[in-house]
FIRO-875518 format. One record per atom (N, C-alpha, C, O): residue number from 1; chain; x, y, z. Coordinates in steps of 0.1 Angstrom, whole numbers. Each point is the difference from the previous one (the first is absolute). Layout:
<rs>
R  num  cadena     xx     yy     zz
R  NUM       A      X      Y      Z
...
</rs>
This chain:
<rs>
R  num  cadena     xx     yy     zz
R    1       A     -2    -86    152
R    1       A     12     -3     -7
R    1       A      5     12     -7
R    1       A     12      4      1
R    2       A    -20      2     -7
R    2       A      3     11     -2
R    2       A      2     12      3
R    2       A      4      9     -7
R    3       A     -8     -9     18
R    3       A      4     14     12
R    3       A     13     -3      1
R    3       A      8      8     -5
R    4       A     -4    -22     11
R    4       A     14     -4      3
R    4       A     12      1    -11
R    4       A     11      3      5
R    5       A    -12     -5    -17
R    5       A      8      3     -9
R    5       A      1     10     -1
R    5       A     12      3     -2
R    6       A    -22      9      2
R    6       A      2     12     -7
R    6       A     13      8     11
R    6       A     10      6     -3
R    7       A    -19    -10     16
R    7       A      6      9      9
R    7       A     18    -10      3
R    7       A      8      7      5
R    8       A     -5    -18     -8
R    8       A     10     -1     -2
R    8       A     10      7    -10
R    8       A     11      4      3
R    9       A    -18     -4    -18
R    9       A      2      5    -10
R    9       A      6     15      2
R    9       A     10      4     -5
R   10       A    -17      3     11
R   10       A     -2     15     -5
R   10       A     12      4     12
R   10       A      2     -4     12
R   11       A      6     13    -23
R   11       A     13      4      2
R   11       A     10     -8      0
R   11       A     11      4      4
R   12       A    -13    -14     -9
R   12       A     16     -9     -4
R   12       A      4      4    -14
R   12       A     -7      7     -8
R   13       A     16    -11      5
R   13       A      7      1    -11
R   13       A     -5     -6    -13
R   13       A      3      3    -11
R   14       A    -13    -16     16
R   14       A      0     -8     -8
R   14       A    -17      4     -5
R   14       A     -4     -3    -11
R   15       A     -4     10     23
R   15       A    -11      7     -5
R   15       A      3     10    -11
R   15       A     -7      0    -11
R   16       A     15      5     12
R   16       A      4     11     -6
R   16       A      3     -4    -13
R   16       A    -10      3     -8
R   17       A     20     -8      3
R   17       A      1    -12     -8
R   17       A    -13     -2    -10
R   17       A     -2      6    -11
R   18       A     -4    -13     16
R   18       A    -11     -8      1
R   18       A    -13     13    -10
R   18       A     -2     -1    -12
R   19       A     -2      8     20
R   19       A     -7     10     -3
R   19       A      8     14     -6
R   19       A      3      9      7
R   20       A     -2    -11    -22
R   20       A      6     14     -2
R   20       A     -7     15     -3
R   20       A      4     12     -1
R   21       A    -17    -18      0
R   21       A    -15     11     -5
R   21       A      4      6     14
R   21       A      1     -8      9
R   22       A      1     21     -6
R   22       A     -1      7     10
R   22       A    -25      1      4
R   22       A     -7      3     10
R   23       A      6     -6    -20
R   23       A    -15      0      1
R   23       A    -10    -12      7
R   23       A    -10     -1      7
R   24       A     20     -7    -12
R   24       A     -7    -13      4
R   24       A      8     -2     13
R   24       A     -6    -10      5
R   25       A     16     13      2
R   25       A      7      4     10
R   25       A     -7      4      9
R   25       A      0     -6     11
R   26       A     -7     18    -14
R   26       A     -7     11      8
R   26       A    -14    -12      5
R   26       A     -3      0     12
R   27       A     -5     -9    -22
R   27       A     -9     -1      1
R   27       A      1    -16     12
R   27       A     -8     -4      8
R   28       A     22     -1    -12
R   28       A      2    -15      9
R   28       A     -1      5     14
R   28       A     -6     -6      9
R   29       A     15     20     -7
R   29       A     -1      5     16
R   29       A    -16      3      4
R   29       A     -4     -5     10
R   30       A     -3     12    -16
R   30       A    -13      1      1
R   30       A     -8     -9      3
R   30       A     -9      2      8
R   31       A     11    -17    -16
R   31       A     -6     -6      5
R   31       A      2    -11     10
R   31       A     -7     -9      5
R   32       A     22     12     -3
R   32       A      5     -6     14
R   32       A     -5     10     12
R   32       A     -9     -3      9
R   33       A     14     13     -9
R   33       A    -12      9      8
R   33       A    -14     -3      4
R   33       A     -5      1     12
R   34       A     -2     -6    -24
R   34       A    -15     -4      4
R   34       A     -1    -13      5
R   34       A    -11     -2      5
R   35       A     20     -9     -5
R   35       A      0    -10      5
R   35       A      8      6     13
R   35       A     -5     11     -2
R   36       A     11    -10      9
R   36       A      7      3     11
R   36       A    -12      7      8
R   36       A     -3     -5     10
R   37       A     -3     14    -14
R   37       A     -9      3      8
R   37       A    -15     -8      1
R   37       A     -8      2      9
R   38       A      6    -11    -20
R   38       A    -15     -5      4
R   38       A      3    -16      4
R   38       A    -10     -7      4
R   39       A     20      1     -3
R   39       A      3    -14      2
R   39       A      7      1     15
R   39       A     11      4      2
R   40       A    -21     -8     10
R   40       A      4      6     15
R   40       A      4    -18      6
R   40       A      1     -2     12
R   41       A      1    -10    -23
R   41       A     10    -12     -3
R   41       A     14      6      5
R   41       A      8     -3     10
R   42       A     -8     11    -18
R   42       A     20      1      2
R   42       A      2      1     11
R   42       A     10     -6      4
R   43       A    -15     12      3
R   43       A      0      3     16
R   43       A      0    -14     16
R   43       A      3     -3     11
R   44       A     -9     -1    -23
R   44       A     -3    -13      9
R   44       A     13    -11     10
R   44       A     10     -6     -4
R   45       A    -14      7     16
R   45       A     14    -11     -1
R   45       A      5    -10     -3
R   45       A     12     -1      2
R   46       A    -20    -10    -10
R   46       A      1     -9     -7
R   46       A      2      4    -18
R   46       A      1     -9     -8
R   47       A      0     23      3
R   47       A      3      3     -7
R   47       A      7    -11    -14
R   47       A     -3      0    -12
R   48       A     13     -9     19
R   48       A     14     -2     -7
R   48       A    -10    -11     -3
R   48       A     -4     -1    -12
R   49       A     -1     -8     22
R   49       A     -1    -14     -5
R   49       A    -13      5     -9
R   49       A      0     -7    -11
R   50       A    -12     16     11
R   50       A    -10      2    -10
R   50       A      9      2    -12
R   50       A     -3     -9     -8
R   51       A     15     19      3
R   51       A      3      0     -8
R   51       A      6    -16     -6
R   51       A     -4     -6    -11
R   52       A     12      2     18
R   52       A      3    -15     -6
R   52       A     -6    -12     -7
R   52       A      3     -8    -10
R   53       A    -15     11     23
R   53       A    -13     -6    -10
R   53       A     -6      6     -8
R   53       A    -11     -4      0
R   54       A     12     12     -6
R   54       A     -5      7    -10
R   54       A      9     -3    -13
R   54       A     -3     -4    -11
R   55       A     15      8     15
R   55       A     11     -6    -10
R   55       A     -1    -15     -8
R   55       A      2     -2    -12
R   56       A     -7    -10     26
R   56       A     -2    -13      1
R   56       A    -11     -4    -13
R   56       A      0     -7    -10
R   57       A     -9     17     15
R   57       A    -18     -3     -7
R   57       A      8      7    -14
R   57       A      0     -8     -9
R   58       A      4     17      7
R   58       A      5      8    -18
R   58       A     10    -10     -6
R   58       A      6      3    -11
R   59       A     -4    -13     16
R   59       A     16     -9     -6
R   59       A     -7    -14      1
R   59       A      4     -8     -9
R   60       A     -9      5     13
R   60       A     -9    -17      3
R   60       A     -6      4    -14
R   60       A     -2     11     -5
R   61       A      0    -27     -1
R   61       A     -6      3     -9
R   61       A    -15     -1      1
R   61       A     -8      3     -8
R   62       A      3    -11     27
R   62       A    -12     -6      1
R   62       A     -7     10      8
R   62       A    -13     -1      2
R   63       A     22     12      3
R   63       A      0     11     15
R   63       A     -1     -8     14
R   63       A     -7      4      9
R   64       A     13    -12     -9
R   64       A      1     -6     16
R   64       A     15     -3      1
R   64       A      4     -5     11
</rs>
């Protein structure tokens, strides 16, 4: 979930926005960086429906 946000996040307007610390800026890309490279998930081609369910199990209040 959070690979997916960030990397939606980063470079919009609203990241920008959002994050004015040029520091802590520096460090959200970094650690989207380290998720982008160790999570070989995103890649997947079922990708979309893992994230949904994951979305599903974070908003249920029971996780199912």
């Amino acid at each position: 979930m959070l690979s997916d946000w960030l990397d939606r996040m980063e470079g919009s307007a609203a990241f920008d926005a959002l994050v004015g610390d040029r520091a802590v800026w520096s460090a959200l890309h970094r650690i989207s960086g380290t998720l982008d490279t160790s999570l070989v998930g995103i890649f997947a081609p079922d990708y979309a429906e893992r994230l949904e369910a994951a979305r599903q199990r974070l908003v249920t209040p029971d996780g199912s």
